[in-house]
C-alpha positions in Angstrom: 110.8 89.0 93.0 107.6 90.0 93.9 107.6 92.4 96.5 104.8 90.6 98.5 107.5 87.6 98.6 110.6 89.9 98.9 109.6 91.1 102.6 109.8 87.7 103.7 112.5 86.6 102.1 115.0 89.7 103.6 113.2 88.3 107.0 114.1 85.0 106.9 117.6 86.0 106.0 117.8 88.1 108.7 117.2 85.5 111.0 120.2 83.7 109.2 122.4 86.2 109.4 121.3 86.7 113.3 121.9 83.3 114.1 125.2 83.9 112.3 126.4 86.8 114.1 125.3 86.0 117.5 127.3 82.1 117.5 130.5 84.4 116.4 130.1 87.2 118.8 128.6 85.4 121.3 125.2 86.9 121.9 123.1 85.8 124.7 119.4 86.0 126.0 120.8 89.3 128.1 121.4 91.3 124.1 117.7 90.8 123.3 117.0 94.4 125.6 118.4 95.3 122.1 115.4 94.6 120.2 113.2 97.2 122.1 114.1 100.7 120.3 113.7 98.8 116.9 110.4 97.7 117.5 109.6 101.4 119.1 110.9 102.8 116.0 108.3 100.4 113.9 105.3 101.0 115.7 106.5 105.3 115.7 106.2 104.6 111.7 103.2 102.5 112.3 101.3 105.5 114.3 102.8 108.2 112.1 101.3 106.3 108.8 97.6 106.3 109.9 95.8 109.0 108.5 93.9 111.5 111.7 90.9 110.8 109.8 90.6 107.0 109.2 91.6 106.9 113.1 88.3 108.4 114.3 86.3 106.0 112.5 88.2 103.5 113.6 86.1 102.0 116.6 85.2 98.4 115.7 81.8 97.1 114.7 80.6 94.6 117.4 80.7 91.9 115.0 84.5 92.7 114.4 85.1 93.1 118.1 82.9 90.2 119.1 84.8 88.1 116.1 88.2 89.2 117.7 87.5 88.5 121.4 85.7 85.1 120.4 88.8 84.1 118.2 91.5 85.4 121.3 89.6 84.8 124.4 87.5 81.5 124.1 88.8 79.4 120.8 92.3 79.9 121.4 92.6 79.2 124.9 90.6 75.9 124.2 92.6 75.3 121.3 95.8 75.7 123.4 94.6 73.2 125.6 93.8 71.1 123.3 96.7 71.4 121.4 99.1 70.9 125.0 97.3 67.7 125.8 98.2 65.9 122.3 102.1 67.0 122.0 102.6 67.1 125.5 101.0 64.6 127.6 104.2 63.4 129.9 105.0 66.7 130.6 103.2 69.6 132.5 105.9 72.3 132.4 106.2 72.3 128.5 102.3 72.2 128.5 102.1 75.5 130.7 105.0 77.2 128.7 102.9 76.2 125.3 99.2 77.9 126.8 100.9 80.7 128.2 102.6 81.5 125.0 99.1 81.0 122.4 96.9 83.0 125.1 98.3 85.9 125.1 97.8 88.0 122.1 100.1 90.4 120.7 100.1 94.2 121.6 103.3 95.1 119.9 104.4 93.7 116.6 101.3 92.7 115.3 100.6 96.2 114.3 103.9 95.9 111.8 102.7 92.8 110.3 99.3 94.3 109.8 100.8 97.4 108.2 103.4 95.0 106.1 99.7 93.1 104.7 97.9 96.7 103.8 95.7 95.5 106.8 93.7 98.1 108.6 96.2 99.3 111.0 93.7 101.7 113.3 91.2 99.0 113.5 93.9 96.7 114.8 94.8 99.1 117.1 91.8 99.9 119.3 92.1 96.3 120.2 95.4 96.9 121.7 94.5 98.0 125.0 91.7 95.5 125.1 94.0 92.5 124.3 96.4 93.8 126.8 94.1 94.0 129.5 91.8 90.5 129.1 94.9 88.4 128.9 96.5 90.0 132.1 93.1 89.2 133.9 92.6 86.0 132.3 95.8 84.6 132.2 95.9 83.2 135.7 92.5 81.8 135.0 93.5 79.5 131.9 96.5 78.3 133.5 94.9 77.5 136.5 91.8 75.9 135.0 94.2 74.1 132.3 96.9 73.0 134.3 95.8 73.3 138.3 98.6 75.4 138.8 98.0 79.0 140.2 100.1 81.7 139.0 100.9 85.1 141.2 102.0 87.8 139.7 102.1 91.5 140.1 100.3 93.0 136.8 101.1 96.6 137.4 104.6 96.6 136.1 104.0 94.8 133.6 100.9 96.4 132.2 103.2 99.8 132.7 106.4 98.3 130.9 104.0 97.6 128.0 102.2 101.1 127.9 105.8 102.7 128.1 106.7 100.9 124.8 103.5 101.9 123.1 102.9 105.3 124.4 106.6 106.5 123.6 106.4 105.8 120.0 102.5 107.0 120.1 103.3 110.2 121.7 106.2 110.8 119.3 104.3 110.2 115.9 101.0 112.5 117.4 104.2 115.4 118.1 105.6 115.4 114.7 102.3 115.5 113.3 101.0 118.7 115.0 104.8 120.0 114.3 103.7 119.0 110.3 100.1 121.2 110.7 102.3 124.1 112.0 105.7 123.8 110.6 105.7 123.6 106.7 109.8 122.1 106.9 108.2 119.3 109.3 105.2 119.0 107.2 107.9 118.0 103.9 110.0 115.9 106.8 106.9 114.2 107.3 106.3 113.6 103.6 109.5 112.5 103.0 109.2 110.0 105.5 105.8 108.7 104.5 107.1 108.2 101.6 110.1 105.2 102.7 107.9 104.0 105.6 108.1 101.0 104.0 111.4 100.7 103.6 112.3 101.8 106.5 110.2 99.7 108.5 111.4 96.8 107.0 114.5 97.8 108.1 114.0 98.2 111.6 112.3 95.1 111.2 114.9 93.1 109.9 117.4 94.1 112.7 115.3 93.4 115.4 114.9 90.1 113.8 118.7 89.7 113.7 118.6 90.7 117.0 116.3 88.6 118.6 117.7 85.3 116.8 121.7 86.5 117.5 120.5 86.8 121.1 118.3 83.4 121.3 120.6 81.4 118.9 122.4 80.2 121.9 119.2 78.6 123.5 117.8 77.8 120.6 120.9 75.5 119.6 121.2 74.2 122.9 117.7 72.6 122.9 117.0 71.9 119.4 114.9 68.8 120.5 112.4 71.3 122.3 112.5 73.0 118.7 111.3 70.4 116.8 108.9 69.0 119.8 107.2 72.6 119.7 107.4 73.1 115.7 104.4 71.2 115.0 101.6 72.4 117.7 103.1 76.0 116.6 102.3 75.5 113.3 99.2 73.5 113.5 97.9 76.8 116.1 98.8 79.4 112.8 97.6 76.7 110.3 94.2 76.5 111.9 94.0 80.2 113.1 94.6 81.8 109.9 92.0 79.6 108.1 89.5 80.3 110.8 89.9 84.0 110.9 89.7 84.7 107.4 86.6 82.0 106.8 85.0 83.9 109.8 86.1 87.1 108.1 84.1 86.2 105.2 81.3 85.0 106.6 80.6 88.0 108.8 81.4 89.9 105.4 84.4 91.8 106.6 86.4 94.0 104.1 89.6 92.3 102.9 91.7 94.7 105.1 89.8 94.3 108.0 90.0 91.0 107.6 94.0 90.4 107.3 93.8 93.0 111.1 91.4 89.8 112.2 93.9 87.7 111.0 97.1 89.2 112.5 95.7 89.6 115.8 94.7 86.1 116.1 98.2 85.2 115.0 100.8 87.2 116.9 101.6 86.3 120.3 103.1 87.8 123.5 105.5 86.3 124.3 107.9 88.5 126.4 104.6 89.6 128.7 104.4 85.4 129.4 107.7 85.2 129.6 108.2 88.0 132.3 105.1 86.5 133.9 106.6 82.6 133.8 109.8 83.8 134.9 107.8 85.7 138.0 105.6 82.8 139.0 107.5 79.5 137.9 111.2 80.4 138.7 111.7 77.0 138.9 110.7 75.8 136.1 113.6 76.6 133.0 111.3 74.1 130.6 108.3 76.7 130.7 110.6 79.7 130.3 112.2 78.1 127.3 109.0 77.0 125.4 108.6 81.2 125.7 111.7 81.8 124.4 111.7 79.3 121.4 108.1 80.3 120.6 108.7 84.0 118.6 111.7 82.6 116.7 109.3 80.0 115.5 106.3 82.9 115.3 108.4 85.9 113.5 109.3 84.1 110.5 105.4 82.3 110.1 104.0 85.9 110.2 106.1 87.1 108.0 105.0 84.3 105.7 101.7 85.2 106.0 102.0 88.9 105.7 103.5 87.7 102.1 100.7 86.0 101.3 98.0 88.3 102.6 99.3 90.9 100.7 99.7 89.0 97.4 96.2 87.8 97.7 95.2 91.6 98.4 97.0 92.6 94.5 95.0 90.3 93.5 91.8 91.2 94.7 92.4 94.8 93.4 93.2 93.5 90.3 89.9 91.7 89.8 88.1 94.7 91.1 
């Protein structure tokens, strides 16, 4: 099998053989803590693969950045309101839980799926801490504008949970660099490891898949009429996303790399950062919190599709060139 299929394919079995081991060993919501040092350990390969020098020349053009905030900050929400009012007019709690989840963009994962594509990993991440920002100010705005409800919420912890999660692995992968420029043992370490990367982040990516649907397989069998209620606005959101990011990514004439980083970040969503913030602000209100919870198991296994297909497409465009 192709290799831009075989990524995928390992994925979705993952989440099979997650589901599997969490019914038997009787996972719950309280195992997915779990999934944390896997991800750190993919974005500590993510960080340690980009080149020093492709990072400084990383800063976006302001057509990228404008094209990215545009996509994130005032399609999407509108979309997501949109997209709330047709699948869930009789309810207002699934209709929260649904524009929470699509308008908060990714600060974590969707640097692995970018790297999975051959996307341009530093360009995707100097939008990281702009992302993370926006939607902590804005989200309160959007929900209250979209639903009339107001959300309260203390944004320092989590703004500081997140920057622990990307700083650790950052800091780590900038350490063993300088201990490769110094150290000539560390600098064939380093080598050695570059050279599995992707393997090995496929592997860490694979567990944490595991992980996540062994912890959520629980919930997720227990509602699987809120499953198929929030399958289709999911995948119409990815449907239309990914055809308007990489139409807008040709017509602004973005490289094919930069492009499939346009695309990713549109994609991915945050859901544990809505999720901690639902579970602060609606404690009340389990059907919001589960529309969070059901969203990534739904999400993972679409962006692993597309990371399959963004990178065949690339072979192919290198082929013609």
């Amino acid at each position: 099998m192709n290799a831009a299929w075989l990524h995928p394919a390992l994925m979705l079995a993952a989440a099979a053989v997650g589901l599997a081991v969490g019914s038997l060993a009787g996972m719950g919501h309280q195992d997915s803590v779990y999934i944390e040092p896997f991800l750190m350990a993919m974005l500590f390969l993510a960080f340690l693969s980009v080149d020093a020098s492709a990072a400084k020349g990383a800063l976006p053009s302001r057509r990228f950045l404008f094209t990215a905030l545009a996509v994130n900050f005032v399609w999407t929400p509108l979309f997501a309101f949109a997209l709330s009012v047709v699948f869930f007019p009789g309810s207002a709690d699934a209709r929260t839980g649904l524009i929470m989840l699509l308008v908060t963009p990714c600060t974590d994962w969707y640097l692995v799926f970018t790297r999975m594509a051959r996307g341009n990993v530093p360009l995707s991440g100097t939008l990281l801490p702009i992302n993370l920002i926006l939607q902590v100010l804005l989200l309160p705005f959007y929900v209250s504008a979209f639903t009339g409800r107001d959300v309260g919420f203390d944004p320092v912890p989590m703004l500081l949970d997140t920057a622990y999660v990307l700083a650790v692995p950052l800091a780590a992968a900038v350490a063993v660099r300088l201990l490769a420029i110094c150290f000539p043992k560390a600098r064939d370490a380093v080598s050695a490891i570059d050279a599995r990367t992707d393997d090995l982040q496929l592997l860490f990516l694979c567990v944490a898949i595991a992980v996540m649907f062994g912890a959520e397989g629980s919930t997720l069998f227990g509602n699987l009429d809120m499953l198929v209620w929030t399958l289709a606005p999911l995948l119409l959101f990815f449907a239309v996303n990914l055809l308007l990011t990489t139409g807008a990514g040709k017509a602004m004439r973005f490289g094919f790399d930069d492009v499939t980083s346009l695309v990713f970040t549109s994609l991915a969503r945050n859901s544990p950062l809505a999720l901690a913030i639902a579970v602060a602000a609606f404690p009340d209100s389990p059907l919001i919190m589960l529309m969070l919870v059901i969203g990534p198991l739904i999400e993972l296994p679409v962006l692993s599709l597309v990371a399959g297909y963004r990178l065949s497409l690339r072979e192919k465009v290198s082929e013609e060139t």
